[in-house]
C-alpha positions as CSV (number, residue, x, y, z in Angstrom):
1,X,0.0,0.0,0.0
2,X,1.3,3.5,-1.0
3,X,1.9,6.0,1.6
4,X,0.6,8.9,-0.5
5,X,-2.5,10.6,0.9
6,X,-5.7,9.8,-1.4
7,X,-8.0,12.9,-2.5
8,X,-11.3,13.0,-3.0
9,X,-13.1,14.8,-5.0
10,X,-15.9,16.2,-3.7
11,X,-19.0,17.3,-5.9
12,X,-20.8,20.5,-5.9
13,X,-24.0,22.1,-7.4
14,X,-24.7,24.6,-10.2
15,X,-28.1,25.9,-10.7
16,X,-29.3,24.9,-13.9
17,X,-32.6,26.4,-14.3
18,X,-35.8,27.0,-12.0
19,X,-39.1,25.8,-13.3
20,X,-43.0,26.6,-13.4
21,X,-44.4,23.4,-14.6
22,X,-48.5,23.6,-15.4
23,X,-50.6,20.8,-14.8
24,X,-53.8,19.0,-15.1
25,X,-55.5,17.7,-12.3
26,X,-54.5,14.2,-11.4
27,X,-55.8,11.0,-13.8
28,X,-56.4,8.3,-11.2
29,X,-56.2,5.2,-13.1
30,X,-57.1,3.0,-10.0
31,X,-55.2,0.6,-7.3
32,X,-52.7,-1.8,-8.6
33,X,-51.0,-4.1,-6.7
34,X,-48.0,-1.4,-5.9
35,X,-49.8,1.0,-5.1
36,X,-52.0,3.9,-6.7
37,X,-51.2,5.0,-10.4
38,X,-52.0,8.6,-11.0
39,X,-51.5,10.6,-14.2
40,X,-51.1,14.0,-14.2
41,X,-50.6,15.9,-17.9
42,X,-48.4,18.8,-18.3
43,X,-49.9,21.5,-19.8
44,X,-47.0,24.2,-20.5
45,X,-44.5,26.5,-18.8
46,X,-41.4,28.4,-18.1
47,X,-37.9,27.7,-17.0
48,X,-35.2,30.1,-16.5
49,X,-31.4,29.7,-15.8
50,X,-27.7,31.1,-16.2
51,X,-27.3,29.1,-19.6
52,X,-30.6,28.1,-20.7
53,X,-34.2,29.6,-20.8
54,X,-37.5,28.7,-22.7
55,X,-41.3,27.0,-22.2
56,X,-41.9,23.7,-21.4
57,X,-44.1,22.2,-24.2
58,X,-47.7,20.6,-23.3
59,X,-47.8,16.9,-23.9
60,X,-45.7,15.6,-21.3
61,X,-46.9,13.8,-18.4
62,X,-45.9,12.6,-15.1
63,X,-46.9,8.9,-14.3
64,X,-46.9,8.6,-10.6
65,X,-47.4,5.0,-8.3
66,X,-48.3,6.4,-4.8
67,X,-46.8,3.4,-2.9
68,X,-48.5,1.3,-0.2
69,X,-45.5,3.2,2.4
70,X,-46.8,6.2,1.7
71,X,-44.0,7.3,-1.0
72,X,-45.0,8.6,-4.3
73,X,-42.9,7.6,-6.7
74,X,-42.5,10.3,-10.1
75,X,-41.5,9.7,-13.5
76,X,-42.3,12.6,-15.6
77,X,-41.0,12.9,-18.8
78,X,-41.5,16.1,-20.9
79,X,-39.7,18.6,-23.5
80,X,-38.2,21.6,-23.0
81,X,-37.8,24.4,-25.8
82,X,-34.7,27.2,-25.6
83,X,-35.6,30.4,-26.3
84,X,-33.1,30.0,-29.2
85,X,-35.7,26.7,-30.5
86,X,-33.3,24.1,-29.3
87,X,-35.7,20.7,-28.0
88,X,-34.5,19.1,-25.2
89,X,-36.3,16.0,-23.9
90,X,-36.3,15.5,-20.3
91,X,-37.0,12.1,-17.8
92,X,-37.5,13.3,-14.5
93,X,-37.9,10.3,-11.7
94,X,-37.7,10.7,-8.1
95,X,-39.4,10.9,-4.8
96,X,-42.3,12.6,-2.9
97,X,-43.2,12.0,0.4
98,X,-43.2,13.5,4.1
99,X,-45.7,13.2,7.2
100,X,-48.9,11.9,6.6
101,X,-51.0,15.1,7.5
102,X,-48.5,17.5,5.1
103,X,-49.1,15.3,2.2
104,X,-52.9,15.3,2.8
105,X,-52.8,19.3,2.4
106,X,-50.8,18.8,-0.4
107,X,-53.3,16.3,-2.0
108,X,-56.2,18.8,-0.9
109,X,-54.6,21.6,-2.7
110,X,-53.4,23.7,0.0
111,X,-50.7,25.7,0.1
112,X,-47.6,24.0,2.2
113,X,-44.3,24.9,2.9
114,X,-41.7,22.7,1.1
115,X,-39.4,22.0,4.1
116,X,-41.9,20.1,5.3
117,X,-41.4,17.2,2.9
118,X,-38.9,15.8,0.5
119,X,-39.3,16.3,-3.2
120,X,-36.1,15.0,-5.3
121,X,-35.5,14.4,-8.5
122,X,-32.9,13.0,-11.0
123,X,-33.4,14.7,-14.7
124,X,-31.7,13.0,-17.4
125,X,-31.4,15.1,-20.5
126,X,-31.2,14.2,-24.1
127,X,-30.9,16.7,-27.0
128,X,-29.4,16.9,-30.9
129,X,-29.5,20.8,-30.6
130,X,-25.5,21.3,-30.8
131,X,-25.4,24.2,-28.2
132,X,-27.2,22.5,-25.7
133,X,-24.7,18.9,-26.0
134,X,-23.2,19.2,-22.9
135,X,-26.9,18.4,-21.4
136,X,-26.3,14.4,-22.8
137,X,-23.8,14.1,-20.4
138,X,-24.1,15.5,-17.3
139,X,-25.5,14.1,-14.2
140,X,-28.3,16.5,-12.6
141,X,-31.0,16.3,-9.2
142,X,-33.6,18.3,-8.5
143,X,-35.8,20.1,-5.9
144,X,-39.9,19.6,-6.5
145,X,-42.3,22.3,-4.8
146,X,-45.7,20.9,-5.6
147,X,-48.6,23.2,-5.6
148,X,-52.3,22.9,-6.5
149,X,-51.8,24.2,-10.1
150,X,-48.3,24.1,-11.0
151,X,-44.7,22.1,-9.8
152,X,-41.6,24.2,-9.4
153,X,-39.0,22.2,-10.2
154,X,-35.3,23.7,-9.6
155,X,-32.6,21.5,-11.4
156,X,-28.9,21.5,-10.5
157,X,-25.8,20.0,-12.3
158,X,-23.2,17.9,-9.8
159,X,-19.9,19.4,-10.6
């Protein structure tokens, strides 16, 4: 074994973009055996960062299992468009949950302060648009605020 000191590198964030993401009101599809499948369409928006801006297109969707624990489990997959017309496709899957009576007001539509439960998410980005490349590679997580018309959805790259 060498004596000389290992160094680790240790990863940081940098903001990617903040998001207004419009929805529908939740499809409930009905109880499977993992839990609760709920659709909920995307209907437009807005995001807004240091290297890329645009709207998010309608059509995307995010396909949600609210598991027997209590976890909600998110997969939404959409497509972003840069001010500058670049598409970027995005798969968005991560984790909502928190204490029973905070995610009832959040299923009720009230307003709730996002400290009080965890909302994370691990976008994957895919895009052709040559400016926009270094997306394809990059690993990313995300914050989720979930409101009673819209999700704000604040993405970050690990450095």
């Amino acid at each position: 074994m060498s004596n000389e000191q290992i160094t680790a590198v240790i990863p940081s964030l940098r903001l990617l973009y903040r998001s207004e993401v419009e929805i529908d009101a939740p499809l409930c599809v009905g109880h499977l055996a993992v839990g609760e499948r709920r659709i909920i369409n995307i209907t437009g928006g807005t995001f807004t960062g240091p290297r890329l801006n645009g709207v998010i297109l309608p059509g995307g969707a995010d396909w949600q299992i609210i598991r027997p624990d209590g976890i909600t489990a998110v997969e939404a997959r959409y497509t972003l468009k840069t001010d500058d017309g670049a598409l970027i496709y995005v798969d968005n899957r991560g984790f909502r949950h928190g204490p029973p009576d905070v995610m009832a007001r959040l299923a009720a539509g009230e307003p709730v302060d996002p400290n009080l439960y965890y909302f994370r998410t691990t976008p994957v980005f895919e895009t052709g648009a040559k400016e926009y490349q270094w997306l394809n590679g990059i690993v990313a997580v995300a914050v989720g605020e979930r409101h009673a018309d819209k999700v704000i959805i604040t993405a970050y790259e690990v450095t």
